[in-house]
C-alpha positions in Angstrom: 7.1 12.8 -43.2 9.8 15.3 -43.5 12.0 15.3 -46.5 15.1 14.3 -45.1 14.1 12.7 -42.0 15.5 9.2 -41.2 13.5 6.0 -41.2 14.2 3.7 -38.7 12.9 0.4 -38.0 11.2 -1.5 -35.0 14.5 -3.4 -34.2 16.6 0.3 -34.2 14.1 2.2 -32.0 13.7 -0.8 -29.6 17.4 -1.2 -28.9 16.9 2.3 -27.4 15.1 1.5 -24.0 17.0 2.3 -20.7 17.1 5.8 -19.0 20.2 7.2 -20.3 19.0 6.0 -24.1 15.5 6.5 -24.2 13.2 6.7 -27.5 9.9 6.4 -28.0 7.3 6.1 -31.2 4.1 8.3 -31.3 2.4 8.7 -34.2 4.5 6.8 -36.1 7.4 9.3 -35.2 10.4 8.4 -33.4 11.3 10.7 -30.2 14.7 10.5 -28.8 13.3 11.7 -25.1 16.2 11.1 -23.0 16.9 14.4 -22.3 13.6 15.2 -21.2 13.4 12.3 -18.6 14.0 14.1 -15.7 11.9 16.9 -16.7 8.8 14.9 -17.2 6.3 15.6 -15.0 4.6 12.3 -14.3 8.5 11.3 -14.0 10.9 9.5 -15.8 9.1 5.8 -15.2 6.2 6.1 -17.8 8.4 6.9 -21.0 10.5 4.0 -20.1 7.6 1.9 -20.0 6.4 3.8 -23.5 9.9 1.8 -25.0 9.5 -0.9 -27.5 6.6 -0.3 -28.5 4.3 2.3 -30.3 3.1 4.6 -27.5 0.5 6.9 -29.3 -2.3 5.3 -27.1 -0.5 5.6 -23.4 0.5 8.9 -24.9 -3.4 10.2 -25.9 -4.6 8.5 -22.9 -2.8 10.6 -20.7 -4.1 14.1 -22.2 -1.3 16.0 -23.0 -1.4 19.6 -23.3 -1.3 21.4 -26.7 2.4 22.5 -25.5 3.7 19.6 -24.9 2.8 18.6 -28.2 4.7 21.2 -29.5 7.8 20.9 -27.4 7.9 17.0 -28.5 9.3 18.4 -32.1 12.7 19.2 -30.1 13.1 15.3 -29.4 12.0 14.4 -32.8 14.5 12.0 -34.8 13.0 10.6 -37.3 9.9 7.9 -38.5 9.3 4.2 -38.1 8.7 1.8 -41.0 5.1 1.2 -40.1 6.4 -2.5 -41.7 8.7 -3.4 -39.1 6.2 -3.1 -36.6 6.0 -7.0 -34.1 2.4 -8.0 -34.2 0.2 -6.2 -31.6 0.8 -7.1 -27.9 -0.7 -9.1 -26.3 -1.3 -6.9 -23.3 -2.8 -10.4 -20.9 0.5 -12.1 -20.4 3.4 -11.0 -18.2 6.6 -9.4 -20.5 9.5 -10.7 -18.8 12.5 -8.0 -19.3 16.1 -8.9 -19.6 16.3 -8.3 -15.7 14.2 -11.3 -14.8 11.2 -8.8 -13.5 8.0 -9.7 -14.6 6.2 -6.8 -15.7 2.3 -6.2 -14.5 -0.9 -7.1 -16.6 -2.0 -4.2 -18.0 -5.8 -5.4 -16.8 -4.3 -5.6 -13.2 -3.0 -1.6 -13.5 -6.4 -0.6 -15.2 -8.2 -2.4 -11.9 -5.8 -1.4 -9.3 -6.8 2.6 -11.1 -10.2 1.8 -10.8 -9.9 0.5 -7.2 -7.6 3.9 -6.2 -10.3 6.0 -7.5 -13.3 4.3 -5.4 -10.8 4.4 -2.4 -10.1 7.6 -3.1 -14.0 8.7 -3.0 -14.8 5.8 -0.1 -12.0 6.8 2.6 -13.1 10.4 3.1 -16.6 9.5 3.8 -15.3 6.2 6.2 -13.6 8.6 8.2 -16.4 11.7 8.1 -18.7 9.2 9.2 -16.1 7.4 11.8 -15.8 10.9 13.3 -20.1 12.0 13.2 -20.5 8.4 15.2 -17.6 9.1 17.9 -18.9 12.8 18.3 -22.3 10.7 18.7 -21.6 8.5 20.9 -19.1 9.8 22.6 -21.5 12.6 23.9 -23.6 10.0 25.3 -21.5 8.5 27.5 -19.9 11.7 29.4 -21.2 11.7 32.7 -24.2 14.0 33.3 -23.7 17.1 36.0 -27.1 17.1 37.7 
């Protein structure tokens, strides 16, 4: 922790979750990352979905690079008591959001992923071999010139 860096709790950080207040916990540090929503490149959608909650697992699932690490320090505002932390989340049930929107299961988004990325490997071959059976067929049924 850095000496004179402010501790906030759960309570403070979560109060901080629509787009033009955004801040998120990583590592047990609190990022004010509002001004870097538009910049994002995966867009502005997955740090407001990081918001209320610790986000150092979304955050090292995605990857990062080594300097976006780095430029995280700029957004840096402080830590969170590790103490005020809600119990784990129960990420099987629907969170219903101020707005009335129910939010989807996380197992849902990890299976539609997982359906994407078989579609993603299935289509191009559907439609190579679609194309092999009409060039195939398709030859066979022109009319001869004898």
């Amino acid at each position: 922790m850095a000496p004179n860096s402010k501790v906030y709790t759960f309570d403070e950080v979560a109060k901080h979750n629509h787009k033009k207040d955004c801040w998120i916990v990583v590592h047990g540090k609190v990022y004010d990352v509002t001004p870097f929503l538009d910049d994002h490149p995966g867009g502005d959608e997955p740090l407001l979905m990081a918001t209320g909650k610790d986000a150092t697992i979304d955050f090292e699932d995605i990857g990062h690079s080594d300097t976006a690490i780095e430029d995280m320090q700029q957004y840096y505002v402080g830590e969170i008591d590790t103490n005020t932390f809600t119990a784990k989340v129960d990420n099987s049930t629907p969170v219903t959001p101020p707005t009335g929107q129910v939010v989807a299961f996380s197992a849902s988004n990890e299976s539609s992923s997982f359906i994407l990325k078989v579609l993603q490997y299935l289509l191009p071959l559907l439609i190579l071999g679609f194309a092999y059976a009409l060039q195939y067929y398709g030859k066979g049924s022109e009319p001869s010139e004898s």
